[in-house]
N, C-alpha and C positions, 0 to 999 in steps of 0.2 A: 660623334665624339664631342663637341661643341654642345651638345645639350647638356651631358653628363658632367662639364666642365661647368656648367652655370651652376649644376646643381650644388657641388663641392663647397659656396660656402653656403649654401641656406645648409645642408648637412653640417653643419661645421656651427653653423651657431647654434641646431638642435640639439649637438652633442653640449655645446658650452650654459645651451639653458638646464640639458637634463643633469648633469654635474651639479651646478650652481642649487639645483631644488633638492637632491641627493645630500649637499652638503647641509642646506639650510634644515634637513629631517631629522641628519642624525642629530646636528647639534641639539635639534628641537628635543630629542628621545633623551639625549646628553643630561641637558640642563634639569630635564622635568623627572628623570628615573633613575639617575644617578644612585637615588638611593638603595633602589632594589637591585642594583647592579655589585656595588661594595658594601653595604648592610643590610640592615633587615634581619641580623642573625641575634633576634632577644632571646637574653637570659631569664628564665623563669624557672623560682625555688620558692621549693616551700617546704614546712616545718612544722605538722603539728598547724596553730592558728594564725602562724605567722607565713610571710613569702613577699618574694621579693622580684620585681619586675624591672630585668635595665634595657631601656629602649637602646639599640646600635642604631645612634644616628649619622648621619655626616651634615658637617656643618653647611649648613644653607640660607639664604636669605630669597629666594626665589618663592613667590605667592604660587607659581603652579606647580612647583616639587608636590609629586604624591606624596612624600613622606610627610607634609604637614596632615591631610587627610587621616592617615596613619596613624600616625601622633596621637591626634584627637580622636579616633576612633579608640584604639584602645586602652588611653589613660581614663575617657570615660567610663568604658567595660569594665577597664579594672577597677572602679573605684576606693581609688588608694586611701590609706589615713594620712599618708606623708607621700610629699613628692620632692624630690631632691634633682638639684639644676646645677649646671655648672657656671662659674664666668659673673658669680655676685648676681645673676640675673634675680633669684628669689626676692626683689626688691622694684623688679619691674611694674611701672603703671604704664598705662596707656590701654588703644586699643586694638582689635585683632590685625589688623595691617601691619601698626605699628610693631607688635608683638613680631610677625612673620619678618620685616624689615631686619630686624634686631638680630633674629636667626632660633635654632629651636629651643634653645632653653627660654630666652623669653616669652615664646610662644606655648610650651610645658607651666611656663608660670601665670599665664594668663588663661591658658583651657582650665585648672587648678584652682584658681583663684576667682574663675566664674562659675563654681562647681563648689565653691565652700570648704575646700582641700585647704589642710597646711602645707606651706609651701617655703624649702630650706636651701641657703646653699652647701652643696656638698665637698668645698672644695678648704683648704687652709685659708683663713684670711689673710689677705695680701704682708701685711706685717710681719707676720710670722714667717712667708715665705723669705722673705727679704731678713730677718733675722736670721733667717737659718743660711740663706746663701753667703751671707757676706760673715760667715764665722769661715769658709774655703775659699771665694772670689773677691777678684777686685769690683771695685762696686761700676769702673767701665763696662766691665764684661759680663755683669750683671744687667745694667742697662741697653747695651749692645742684644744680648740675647732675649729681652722684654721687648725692645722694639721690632727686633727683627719679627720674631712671633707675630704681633702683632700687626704689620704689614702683612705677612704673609697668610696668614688669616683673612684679610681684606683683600688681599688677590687673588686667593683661591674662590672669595665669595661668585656665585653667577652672579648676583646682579651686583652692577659697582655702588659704592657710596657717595654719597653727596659730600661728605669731608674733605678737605683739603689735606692733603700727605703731609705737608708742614705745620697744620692742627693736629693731626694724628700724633705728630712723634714731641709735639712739644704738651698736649693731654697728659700723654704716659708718661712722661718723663716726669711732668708734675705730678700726675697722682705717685708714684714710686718715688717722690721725693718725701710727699706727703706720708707715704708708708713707710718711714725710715731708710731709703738709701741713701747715703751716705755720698751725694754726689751735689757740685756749687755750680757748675758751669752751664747752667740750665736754657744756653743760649740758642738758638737754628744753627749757629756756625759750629759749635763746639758740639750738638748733639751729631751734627753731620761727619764732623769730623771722627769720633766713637764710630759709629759705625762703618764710615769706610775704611776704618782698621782691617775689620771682618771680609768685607767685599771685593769680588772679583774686581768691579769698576766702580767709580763713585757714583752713587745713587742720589737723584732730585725728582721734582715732580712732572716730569715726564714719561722719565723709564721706571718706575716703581713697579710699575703691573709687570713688567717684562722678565724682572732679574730674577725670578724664580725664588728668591730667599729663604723660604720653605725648605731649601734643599740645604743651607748653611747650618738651620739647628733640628734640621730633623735626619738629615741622611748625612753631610758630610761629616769627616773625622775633623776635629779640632775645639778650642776651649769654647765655642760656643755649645755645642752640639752633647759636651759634657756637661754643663750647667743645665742643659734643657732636659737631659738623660736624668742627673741629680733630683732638679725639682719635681719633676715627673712621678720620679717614685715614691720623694717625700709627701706628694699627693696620694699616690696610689695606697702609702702607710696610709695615710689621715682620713682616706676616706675608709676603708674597712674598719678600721675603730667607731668612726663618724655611723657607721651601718649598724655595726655589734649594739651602739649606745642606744641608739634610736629603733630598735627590733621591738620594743615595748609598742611601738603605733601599730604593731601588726601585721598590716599592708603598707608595702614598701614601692612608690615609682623610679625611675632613676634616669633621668637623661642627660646623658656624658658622652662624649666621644667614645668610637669603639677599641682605638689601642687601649686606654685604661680600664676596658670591659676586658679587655685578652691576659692584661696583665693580672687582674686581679680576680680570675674567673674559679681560679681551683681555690683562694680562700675561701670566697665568699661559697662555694657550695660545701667545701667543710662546715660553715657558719650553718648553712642551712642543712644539715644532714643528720642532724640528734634524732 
């Protein structure tokens, strides 16, 4: 009986190392296949000499995610005439790290652009979105819903950023001032305070990664989540004309998130169906 009692914790920590290596796998599978798990489901049309390629990506900054592999596997095959990016990134220099860092359209815009490809953004320029928002919103709940996004994008990323949270929100606040919104108080106190209108509890840079935010303008009901609903589709219009304009290149890439691949799936293969 005393022997079997010794045994108990060496048992006991075998179980807590094989847990611990169990967990350290999935995360590993987590981080690195993510993509094949919720995308991977590309749209491919064609028409006659024309057709049209939308990678379903998910947003990533992680150098061992397969979907960069991916990526570059079949934007090469395809050899597009045009490649279209979202997030302004068509403007990206640098090099493949740097690119991968940045997340996949930077990374679309550098496989592109070392292949000789034109390479466009696909998205409203930022002015225009912000003109068009602020003909229904206040330009708080404008900015409110840019920043939010925009952390929440940074904490769903795997791997974290080396920016400071309060460089992040007073960036965007400047460039959206710079893009006409309509807003003077461009201070850390006063951008802090805008947002914890929105928020469960007030947010600094400690708990940023934790609060989930993602879930204020993407799933919960309220005036955030309607502005984010709005510009969303005002995208989703801009880019299928953007698509329609640009079908003269022929061969078409496309790398965008996959909700705006789902919403705009039954236009674009009317477009492609003559």
């Amino acid at each position: 009986m005393k022997k079997s009692k010794r045994f108990i914790p060496v048992i006991a920590a075998l179980f807590v190392i094989i847990i611990f290596a169990v967990t350290l796998n999935v995360t590993h599978i987590w981080k690195n296949y993510k993509y094949r798990i919720f995308a991977g489901h590309h749209l491919r049309l064609s028409d006659g000499n024309k057709s049209l390629f939308w990678f379903d990506a998910v947003h990533s900054n992680n150098p061992r995610d397969i979907m960069f592999k991916d990526l570059e596997s079949l934007l090469t095959e395809n050899t597009p005439d045009l490649v279209l990016v979202e997030g302004g990134y068509d403007t990206f220099q640098g090099n493949r790290e740097s690119a991968i860092a940045e997340g996949e359209s930077a990374f679309a815009a550098y496989i592109a652009k070392q292949n000789g490809i034109i390479v466009e953004n696909i998205e409203p320029p930022f002015a225009k979105q912000i003109e068009y928002l602020q003909t229904k919103y206040d330009p708080d709940e404008i900015l409110a819903m840019y920043l939010l996004r925009q952390i929440g994008s940074q904490a769903l990323m795997p791997e974290e950023s080396n920016a400071h949270f309060y460089d992040i929100l007073k960036n965007m606040t400047h460039f959206l001032i710079q893009n006409g919104l309509n807003y003077q108080n461009a201070n850390i106190e006063n951008i802090l305070a805008v947002l914890n209108r929105f928020l469960p509890e007030p947010i600094n840079d400690e708990n940023w990664h934790n609060l989930k935010v993602y879930r204020i303008y993407a799933k919960n009901d309220g005036i955030i989540h309607t502005i984010y609903d709005d510009v969303t589709s005002y995208r989703n219009i801009y880019l299928v004309e953007l698509i329609q304009q640009k079908s003269r290149y022929g061969k078409i890439f496309i790398v965008m998130g996959g909700q705006h691949l789902k919403d705009t799936k039954k236009k674009l293969q009317e477009m492609y169906a003559h």
